[in-house]
Residue frames as qw, qx, qy, qz and C-alpha x, y, z in Angstrom:
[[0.000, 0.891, 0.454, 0.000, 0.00, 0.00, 0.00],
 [0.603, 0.035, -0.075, 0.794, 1.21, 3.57, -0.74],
 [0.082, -0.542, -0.457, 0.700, 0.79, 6.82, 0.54],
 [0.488, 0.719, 0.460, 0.183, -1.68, 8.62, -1.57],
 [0.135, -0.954, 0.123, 0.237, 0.02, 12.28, -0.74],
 [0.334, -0.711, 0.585, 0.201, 3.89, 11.10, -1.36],
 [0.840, 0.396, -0.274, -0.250, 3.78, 7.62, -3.18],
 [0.032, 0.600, -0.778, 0.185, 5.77, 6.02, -0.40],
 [0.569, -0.123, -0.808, -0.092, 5.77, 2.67, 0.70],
 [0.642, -0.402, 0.376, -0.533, 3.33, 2.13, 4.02],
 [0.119, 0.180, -0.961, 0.174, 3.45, -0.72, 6.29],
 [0.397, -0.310, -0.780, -0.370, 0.12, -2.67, 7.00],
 [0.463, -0.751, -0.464, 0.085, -1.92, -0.85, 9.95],
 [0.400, -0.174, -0.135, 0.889, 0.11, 2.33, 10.05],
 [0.084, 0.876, 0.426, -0.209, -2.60, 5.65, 10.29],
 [0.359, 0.927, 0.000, -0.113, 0.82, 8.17, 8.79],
 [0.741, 0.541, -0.191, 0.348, 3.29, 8.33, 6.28],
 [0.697, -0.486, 0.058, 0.525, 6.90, 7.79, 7.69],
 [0.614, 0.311, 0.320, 0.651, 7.74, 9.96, 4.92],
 [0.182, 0.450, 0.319, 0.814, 5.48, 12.65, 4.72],
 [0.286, 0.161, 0.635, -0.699, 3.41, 12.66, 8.01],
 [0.469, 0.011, -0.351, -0.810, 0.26, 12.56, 5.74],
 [0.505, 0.005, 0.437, -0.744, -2.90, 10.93, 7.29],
 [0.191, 0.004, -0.923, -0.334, -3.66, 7.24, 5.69],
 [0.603, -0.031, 0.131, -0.787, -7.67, 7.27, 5.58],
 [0.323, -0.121, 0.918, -0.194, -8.87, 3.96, 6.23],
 [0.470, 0.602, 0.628, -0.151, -12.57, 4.07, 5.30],
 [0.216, 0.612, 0.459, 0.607, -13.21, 6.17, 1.54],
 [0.147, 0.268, 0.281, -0.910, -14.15, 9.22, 2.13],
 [0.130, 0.444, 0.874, 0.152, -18.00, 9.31, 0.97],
 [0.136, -0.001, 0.292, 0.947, -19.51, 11.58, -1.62],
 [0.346, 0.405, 0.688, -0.492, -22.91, 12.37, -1.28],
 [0.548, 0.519, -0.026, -0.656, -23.34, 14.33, -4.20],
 [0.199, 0.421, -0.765, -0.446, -21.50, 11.59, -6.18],
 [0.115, 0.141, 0.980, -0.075, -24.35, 8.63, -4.65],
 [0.468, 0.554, 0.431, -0.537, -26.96, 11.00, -5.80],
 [0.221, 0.605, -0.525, -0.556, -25.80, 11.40, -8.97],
 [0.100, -0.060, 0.992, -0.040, -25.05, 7.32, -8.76],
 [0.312, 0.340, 0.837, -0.295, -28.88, 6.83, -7.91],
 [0.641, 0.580, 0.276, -0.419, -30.68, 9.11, -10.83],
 [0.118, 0.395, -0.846, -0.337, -28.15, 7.37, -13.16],
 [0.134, -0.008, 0.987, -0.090, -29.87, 4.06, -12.00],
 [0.334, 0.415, 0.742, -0.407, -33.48, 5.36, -12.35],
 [0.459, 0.599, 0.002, -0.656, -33.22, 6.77, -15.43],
 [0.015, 0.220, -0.954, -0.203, -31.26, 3.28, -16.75],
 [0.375, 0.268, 0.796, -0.392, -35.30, 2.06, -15.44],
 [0.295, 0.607, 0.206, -0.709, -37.12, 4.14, -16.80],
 [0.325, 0.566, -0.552, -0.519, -35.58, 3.35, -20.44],
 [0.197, -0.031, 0.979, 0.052, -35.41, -0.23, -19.61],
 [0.369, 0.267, 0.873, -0.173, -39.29, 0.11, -19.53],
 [0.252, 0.628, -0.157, -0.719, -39.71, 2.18, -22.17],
 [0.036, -0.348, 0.916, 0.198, -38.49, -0.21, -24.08],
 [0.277, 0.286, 0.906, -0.145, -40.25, -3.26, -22.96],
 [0.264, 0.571, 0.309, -0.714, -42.94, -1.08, -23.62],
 [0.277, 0.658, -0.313, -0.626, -42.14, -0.60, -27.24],
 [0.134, -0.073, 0.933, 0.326, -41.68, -4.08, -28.35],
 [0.538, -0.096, -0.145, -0.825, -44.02, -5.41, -29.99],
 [0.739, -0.175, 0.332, -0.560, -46.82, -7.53, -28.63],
 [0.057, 0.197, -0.973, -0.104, -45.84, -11.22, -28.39],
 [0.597, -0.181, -0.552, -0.553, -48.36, -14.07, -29.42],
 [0.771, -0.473, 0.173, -0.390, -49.89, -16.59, -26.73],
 [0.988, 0.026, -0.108, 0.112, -47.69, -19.25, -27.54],
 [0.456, 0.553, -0.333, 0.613, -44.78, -16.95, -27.04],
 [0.462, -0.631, 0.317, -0.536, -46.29, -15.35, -23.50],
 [0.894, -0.402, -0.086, -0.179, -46.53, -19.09, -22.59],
 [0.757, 0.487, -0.301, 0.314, -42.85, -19.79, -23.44],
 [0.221, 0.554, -0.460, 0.657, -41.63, -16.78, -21.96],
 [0.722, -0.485, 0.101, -0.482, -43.99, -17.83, -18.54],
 [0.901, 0.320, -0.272, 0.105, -41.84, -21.02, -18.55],
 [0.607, 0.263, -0.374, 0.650, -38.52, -19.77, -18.50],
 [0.222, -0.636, 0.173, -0.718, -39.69, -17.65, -15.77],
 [0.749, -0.509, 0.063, -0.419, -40.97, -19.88, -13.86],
 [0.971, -0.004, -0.127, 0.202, -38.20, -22.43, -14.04],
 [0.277, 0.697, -0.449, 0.486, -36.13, -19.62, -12.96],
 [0.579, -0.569, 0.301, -0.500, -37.56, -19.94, -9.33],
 [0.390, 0.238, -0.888, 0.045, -35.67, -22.74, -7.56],
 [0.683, -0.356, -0.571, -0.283, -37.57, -25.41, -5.84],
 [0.570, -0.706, 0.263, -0.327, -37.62, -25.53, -2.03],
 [0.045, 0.332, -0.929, 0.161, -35.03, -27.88, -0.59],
 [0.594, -0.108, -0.748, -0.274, -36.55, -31.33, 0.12],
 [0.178, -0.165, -0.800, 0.548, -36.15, -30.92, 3.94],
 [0.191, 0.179, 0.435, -0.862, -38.77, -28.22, 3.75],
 [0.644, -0.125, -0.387, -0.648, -41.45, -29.55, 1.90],
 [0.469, -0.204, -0.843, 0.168, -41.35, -32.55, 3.99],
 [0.171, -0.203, -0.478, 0.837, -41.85, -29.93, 7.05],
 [0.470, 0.040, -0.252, -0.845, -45.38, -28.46, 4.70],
 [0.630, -0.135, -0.696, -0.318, -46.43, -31.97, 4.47],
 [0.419, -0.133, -0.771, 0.461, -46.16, -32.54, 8.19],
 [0.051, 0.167, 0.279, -0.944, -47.45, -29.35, 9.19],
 [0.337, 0.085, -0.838, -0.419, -50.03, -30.33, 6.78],
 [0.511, -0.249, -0.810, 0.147, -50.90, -33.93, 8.45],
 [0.183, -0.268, -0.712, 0.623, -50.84, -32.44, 12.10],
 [0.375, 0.069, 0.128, -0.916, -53.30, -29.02, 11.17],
 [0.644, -0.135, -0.625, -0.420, -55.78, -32.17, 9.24],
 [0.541, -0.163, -0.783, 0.261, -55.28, -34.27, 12.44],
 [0.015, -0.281, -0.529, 0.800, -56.52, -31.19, 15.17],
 [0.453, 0.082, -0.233, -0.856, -59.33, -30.47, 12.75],
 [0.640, -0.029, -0.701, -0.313, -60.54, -33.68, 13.32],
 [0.418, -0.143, -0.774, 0.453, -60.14, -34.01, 16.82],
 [0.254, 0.019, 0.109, -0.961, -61.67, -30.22, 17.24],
 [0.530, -0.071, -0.381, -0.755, -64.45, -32.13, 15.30],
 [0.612, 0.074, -0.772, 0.158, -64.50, -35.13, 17.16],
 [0.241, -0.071, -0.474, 0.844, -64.66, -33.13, 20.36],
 [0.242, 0.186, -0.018, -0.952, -67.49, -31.03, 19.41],
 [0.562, -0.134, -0.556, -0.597, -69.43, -33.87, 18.33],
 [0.437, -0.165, -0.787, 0.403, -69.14, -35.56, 21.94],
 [0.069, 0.099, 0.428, -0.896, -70.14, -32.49, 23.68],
 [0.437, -0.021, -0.043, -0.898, -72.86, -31.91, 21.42],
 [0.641, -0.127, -0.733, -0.188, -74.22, -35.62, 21.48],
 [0.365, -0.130, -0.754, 0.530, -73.59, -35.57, 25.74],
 [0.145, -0.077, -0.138, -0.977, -75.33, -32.10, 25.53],
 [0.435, 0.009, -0.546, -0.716, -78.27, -33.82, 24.06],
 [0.714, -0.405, -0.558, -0.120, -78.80, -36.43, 26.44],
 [0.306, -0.073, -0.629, 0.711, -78.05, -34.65, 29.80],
 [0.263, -0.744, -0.613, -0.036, -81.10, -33.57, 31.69],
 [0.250, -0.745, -0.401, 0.471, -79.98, -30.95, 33.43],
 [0.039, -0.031, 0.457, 0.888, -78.28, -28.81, 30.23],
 [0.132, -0.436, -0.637, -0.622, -81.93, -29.27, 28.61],
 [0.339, -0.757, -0.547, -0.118, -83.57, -27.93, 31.45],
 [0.350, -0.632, -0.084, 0.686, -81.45, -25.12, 32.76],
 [0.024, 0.070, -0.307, -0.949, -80.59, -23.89, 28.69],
 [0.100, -0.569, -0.780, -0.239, -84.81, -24.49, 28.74],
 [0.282, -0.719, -0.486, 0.410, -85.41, -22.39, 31.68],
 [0.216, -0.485, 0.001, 0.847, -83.50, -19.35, 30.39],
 [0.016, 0.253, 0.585, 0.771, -84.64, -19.42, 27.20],
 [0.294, -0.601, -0.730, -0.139, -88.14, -18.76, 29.24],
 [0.209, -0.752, -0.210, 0.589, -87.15, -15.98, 31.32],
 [0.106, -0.362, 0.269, 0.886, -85.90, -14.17, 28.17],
 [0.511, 0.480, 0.346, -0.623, -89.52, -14.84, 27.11],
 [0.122, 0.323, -0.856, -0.384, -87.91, -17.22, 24.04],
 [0.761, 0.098, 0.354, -0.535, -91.02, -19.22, 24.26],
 [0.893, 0.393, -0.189, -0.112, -90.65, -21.15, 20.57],
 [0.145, 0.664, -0.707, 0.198, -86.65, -21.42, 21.41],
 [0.362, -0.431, 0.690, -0.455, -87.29, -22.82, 24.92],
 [0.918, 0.064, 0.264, -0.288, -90.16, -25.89, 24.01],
 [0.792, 0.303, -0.530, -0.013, -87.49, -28.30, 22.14],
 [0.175, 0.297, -0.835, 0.428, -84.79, -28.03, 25.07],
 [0.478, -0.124, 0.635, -0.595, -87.78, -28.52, 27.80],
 [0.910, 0.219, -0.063, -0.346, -89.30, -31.29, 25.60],
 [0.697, 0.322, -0.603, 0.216, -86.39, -33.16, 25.80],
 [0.165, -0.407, 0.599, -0.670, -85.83, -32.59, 29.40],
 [0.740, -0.034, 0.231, -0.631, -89.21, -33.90, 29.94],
 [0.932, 0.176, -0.294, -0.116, -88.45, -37.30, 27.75],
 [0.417, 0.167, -0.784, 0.429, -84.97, -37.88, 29.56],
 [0.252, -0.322, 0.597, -0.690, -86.78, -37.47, 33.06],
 [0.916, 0.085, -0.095, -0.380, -89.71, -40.09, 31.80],
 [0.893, 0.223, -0.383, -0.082, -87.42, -42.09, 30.78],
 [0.429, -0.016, -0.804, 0.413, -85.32, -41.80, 34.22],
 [0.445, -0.424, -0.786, 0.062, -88.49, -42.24, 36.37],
 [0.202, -0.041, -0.519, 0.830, -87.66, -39.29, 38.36],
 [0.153, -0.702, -0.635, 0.285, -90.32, -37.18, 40.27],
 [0.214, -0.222, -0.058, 0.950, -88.92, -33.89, 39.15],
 [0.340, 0.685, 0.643, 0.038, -91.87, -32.19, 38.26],
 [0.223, -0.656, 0.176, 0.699, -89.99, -28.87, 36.82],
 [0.135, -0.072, 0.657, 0.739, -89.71, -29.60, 32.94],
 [0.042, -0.636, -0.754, -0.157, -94.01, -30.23, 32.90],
 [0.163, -0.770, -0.343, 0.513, -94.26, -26.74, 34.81],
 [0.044, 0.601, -0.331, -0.726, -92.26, -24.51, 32.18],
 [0.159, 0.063, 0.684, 0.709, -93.34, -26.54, 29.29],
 [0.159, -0.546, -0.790, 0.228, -96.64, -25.56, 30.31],
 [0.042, 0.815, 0.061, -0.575, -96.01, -21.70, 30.73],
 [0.148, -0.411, 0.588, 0.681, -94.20, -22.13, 27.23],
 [0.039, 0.407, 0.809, 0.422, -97.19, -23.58, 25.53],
 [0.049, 0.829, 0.412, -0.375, -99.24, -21.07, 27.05],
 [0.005, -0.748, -0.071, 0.660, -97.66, -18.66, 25.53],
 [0.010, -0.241, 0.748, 0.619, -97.09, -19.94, 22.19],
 [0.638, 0.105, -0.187, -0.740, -101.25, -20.88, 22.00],
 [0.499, -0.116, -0.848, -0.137, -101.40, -24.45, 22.51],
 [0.515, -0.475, 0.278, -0.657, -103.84, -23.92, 25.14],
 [0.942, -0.169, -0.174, -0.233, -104.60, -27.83, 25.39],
 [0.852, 0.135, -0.368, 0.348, -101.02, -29.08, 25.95],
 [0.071, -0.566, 0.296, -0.766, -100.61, -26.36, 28.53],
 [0.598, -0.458, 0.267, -0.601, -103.30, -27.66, 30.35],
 [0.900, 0.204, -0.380, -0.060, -101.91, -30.92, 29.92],
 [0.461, 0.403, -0.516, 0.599, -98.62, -30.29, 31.22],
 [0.206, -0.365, 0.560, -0.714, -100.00, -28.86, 34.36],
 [0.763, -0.387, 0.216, -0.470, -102.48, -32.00, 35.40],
 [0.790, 0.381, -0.384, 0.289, -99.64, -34.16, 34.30],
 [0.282, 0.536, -0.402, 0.686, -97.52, -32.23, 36.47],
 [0.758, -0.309, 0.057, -0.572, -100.65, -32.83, 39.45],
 [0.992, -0.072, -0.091, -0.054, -100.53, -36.33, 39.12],
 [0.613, 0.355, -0.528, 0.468, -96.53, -37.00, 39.12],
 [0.021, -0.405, 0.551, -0.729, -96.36, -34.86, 42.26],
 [0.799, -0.311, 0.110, -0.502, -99.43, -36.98, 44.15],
 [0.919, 0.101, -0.380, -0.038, -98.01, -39.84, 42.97],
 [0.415, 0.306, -0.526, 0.676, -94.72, -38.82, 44.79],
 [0.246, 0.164, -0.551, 0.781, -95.95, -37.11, 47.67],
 [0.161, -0.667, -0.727, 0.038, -99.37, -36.64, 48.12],
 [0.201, -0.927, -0.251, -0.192, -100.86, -33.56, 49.76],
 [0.694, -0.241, -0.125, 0.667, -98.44, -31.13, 50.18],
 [0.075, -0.704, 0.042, 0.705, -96.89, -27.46, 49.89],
 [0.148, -0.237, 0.753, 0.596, -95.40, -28.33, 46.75],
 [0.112, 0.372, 0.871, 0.302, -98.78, -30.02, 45.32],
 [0.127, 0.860, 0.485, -0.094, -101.06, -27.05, 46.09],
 [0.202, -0.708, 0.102, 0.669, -98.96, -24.86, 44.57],
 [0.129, -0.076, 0.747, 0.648, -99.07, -26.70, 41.44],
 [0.136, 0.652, 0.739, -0.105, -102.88, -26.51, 41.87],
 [0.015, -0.858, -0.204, 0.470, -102.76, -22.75, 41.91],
 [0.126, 0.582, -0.259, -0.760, -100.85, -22.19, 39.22],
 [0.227, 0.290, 0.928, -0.057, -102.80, -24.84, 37.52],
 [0.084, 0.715, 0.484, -0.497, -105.39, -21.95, 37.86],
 [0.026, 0.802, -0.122, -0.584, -103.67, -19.51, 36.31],
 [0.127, -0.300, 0.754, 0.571, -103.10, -21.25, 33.16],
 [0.091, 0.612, 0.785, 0.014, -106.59, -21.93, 32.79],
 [0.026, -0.866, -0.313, 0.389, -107.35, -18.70, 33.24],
 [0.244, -0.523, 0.528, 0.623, -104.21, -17.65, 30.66],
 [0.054, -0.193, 0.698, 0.687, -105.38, -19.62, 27.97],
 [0.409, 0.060, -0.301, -0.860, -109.05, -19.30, 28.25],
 [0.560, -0.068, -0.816, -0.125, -109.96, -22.53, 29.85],
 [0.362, -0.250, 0.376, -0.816, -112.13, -21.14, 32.70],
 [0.874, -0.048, -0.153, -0.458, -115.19, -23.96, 32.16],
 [0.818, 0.063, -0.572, -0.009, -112.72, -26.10, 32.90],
 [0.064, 0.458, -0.579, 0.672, -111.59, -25.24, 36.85],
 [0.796, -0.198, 0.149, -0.552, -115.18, -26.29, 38.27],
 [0.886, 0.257, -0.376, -0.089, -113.84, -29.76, 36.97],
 [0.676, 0.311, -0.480, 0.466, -110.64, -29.58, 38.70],
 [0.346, -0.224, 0.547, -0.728, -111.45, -28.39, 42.36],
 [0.857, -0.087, -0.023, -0.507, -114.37, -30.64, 41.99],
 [0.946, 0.075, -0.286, 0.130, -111.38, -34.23, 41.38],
 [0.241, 0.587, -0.645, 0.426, -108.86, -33.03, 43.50],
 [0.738, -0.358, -0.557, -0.125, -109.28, -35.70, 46.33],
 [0.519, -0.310, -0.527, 0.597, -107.71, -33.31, 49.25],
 [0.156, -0.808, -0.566, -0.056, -110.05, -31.60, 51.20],
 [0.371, -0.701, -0.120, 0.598, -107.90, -28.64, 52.45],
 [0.275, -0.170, 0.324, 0.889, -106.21, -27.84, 49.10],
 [0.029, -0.526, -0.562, -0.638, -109.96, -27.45, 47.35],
 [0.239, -0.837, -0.331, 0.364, -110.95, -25.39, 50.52],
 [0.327, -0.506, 0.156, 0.783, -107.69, -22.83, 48.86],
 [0.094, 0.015, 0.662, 0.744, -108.80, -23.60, 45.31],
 [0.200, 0.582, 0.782, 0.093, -112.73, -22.53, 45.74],
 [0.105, -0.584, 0.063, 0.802, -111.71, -18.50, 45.26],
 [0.107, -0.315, 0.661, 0.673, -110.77, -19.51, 41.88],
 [0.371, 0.555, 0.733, -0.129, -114.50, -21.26, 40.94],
 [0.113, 0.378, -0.153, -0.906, -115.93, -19.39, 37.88],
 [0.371, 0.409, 0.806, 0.213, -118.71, -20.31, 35.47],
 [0.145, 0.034, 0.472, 0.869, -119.96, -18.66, 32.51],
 [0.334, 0.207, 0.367, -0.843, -123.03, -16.38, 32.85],
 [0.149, 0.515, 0.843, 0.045, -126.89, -17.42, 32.18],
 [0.167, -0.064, -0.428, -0.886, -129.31, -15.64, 30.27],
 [0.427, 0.306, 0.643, -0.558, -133.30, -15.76, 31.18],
 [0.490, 0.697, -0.077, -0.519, -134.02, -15.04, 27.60],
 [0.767, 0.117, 0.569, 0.274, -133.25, -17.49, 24.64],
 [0.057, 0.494, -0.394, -0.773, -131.87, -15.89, 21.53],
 [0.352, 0.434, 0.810, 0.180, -133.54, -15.08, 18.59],
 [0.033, -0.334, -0.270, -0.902, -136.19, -13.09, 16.72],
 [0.050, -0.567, -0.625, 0.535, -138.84, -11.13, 18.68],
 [0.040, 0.626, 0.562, 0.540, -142.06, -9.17, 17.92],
 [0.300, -0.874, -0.028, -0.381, -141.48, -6.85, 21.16],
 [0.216, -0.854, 0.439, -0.179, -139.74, -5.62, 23.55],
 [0.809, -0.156, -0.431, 0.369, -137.06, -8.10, 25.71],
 [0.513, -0.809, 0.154, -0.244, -135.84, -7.97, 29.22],
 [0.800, 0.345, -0.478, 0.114, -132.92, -9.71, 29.66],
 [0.745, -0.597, 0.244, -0.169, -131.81, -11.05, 32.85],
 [0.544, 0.478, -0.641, 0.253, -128.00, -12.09, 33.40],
 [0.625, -0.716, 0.242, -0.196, -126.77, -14.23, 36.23],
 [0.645, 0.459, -0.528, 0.306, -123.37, -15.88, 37.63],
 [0.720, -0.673, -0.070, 0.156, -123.13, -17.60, 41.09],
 [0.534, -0.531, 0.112, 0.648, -119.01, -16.54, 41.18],
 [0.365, -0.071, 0.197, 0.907, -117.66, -13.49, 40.23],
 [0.244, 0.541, 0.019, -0.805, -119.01, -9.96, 39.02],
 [0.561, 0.533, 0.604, 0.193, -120.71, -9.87, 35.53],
 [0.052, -0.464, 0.410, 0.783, -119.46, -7.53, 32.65],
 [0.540, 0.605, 0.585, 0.004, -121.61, -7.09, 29.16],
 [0.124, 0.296, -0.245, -0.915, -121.38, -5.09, 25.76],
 [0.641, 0.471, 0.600, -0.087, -123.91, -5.45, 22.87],
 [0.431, 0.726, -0.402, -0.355, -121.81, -4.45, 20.15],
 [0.989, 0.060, -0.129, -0.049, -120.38, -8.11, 20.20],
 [0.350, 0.733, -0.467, 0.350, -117.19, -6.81, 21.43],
 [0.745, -0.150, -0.585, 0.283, -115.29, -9.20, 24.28],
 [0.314, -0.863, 0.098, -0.383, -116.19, -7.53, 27.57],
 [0.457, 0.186, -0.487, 0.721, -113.39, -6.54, 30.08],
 [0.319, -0.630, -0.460, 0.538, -113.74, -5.14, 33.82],
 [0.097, -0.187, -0.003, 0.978, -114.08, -1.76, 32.10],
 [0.005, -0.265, -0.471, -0.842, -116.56, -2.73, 30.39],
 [0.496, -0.469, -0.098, -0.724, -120.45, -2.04, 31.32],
 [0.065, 0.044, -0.876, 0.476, -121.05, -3.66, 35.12],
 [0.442, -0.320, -0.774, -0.321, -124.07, -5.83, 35.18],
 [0.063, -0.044, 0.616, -0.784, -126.71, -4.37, 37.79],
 [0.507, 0.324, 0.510, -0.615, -130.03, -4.66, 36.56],
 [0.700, 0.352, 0.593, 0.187, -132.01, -5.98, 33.31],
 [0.169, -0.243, 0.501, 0.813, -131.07, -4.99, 29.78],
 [0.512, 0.673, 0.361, -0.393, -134.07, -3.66, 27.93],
 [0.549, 0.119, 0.778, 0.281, -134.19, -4.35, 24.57],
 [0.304, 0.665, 0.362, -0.578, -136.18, -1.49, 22.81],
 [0.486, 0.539, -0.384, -0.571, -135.34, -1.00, 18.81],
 [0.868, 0.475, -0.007, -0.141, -135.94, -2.57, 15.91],
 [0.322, 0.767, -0.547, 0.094, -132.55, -4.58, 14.80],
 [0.866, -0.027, -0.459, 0.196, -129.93, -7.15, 15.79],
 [0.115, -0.860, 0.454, -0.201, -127.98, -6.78, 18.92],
 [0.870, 0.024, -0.459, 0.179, -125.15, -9.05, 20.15],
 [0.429, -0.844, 0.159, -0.281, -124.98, -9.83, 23.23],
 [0.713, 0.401, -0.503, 0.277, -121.50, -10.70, 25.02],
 [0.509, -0.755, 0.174, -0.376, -120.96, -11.14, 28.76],
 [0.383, 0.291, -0.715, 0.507, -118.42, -12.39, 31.49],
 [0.635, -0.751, -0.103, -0.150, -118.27, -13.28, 34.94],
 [0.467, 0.639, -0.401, 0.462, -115.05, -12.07, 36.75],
 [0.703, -0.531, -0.435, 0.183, -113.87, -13.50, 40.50],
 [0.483, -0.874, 0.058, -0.004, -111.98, -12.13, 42.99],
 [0.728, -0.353, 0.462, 0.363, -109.37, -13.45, 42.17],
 [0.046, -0.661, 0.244, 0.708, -109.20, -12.31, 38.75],
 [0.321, 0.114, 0.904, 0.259, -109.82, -15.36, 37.05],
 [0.582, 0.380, -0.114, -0.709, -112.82, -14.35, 33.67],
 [0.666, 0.231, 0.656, -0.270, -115.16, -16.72, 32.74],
 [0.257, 0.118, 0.704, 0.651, -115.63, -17.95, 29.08],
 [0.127, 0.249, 0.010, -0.960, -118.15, -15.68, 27.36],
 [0.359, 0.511, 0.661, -0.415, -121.85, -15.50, 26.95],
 [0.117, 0.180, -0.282, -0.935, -122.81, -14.67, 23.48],
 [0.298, 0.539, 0.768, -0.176, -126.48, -14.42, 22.22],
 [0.128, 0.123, 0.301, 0.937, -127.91, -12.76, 19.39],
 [0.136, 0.654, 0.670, -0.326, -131.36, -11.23, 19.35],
 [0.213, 0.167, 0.605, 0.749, -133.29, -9.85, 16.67],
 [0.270, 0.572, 0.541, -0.554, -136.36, -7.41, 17.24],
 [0.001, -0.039, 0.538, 0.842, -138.63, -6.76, 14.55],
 [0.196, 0.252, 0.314, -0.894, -141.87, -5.13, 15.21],
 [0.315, 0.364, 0.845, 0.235, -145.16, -6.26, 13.21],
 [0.066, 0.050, 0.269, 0.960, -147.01, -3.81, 11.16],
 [0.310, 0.405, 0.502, -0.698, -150.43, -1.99, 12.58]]
């Protein structure tokens, strides 16, 4: 190596010339303006390149494929260790997708037969007022508990309020003398058994099956709980008058041993607001009216409704 200043010989790691004193620069010195210069050299070398390209002219398909080829056969292949290491990685993601599935079909199959899942994901679906949701899980509940013997009388009670509210009045009222009988059978007269009486009631009374309580207080064979359940009695008002046509007036006499009486005579379903039965209904024009009446307990419980038409039409003097 020699000194750039002098043009003497240097020895190997010496920093200045024994000759000249002059300063032996290790690194280049480094030109900025000379790497800018460097870099729009390089982009204008591009720029032309694709000009070019640009300019050829369009190659057929059998050429594009050609050149697509040699392109592609530039790209070297992966080493053999690592495809093996794809194929493995592969295998194992196929093999936890199967177990995932495998897993998920246990749960949902254990799921399916476990009583208490179907009756707890039953119950909630019922407080969040899921009604249509809630009857499959609590129908199943109900068949595993049949089918172990038990006494629980819990799946018959909500499937009950869950047909109520979804209109099957009949399988409501099913559920709940079902639900009667299981619990006599088990225990007899109890807390537990006149409570199911009472709300019994109220599902009668929910889905319009008033006519049918007299029945039930009347077969319950313990004498205290139908002493709790004779509040609830209701029957469906009488009429003194037969419907029909008439050549004069009509008086019309309503009656109902439990509960208040309600009437309209537009044929509209009467409600405690509407008119309160105190004395006879007089009849006086010409025309159809329809009558419609209730009887409403103390308890709150409304009778099935009285309807009757009546037709006055007046003969000619």
């Amino acid at each position: 190596m020699k000194c750039p200043n002098c043009g003497g010989e240097l020895q190997p790691g010496q920093l200045y010339c024994g000759k000249c004193g002059h300063e032996i620069q290790i690194v280049p010195d480094y030109d900025p303006l000379e790497e800018l210069m460097l870099s729009q050299e390089e982009i204008a070398g591009e720029i032309a390149g694709q000009k070019k390209s640009a300019d050829r002219e369009p190659v057929g398909k059998e050429e594009r494929q050609e050149e697509h080829k040699k392109r592609k056969g530039n790209f070297p292949k992966p080493p053999k260790h690592r495809r093996g290491r794809w194929k493995w990685a592969i295998g194992l993601g196929g093999l936890a997708l199967c177990i995932l599935a495998g897993i998920g079909s246990y749960m949902l199959t254990t799921r399916q037969n476990n009583y208490s899942y179907q009756l707890r994901r039953g119950k909630s679906l019922l407080e969040s007022e899921e009604y249509e949701k809630a009857l499959p899980y609590l129908e199943r509940a109900q068949m595993l508990q049949s089918d172990m013997e038990g006494t629980d009388v819990e799946p018959l009670l909500c499937l009950a309020q869950a047909y109520a509210h979804t209109g099957e009045s009949k399988l409501a009222a099913d559920s709940m003398e079902a639900a009667v009988l299981a619990e006599q059978s088990a225990r007899g007269e109890s807390e537990e058994l006149l409570s199911i009486y009472l709300e019994y009631m109220e599902i009668l009374n929910m889905t319009g099956q008033t006519g049918q309580i007299e029945t039930v207080i009347d077969q319950c064979p313990y004498e205290q709980i139908q002493e709790e359940l004779l509040p609830y009695r209701i029957e469906k008002p009488s009429c003194d008058v037969q419907e029909g046509t008439y050549g004069y007036y009509l008086r019309l006499e309503l009656s109902a041993e439990y509960g208040t009486i309600y009437y309209t005579l537009d044929g509209t379903t009467p409600t405690d607001e509407s008119t309160h039965y105190t004395e006879p209904i007089e009849l006086q024009e010409e025309g159809e009216t329809l009558l419609s009446a209730v009887a409403i307990n103390q308890k709150g419980i409304v009778s099935e409704p009285l309807v009757l038409v009546y037709n006055l039409d007046f003969p000619e003097n």
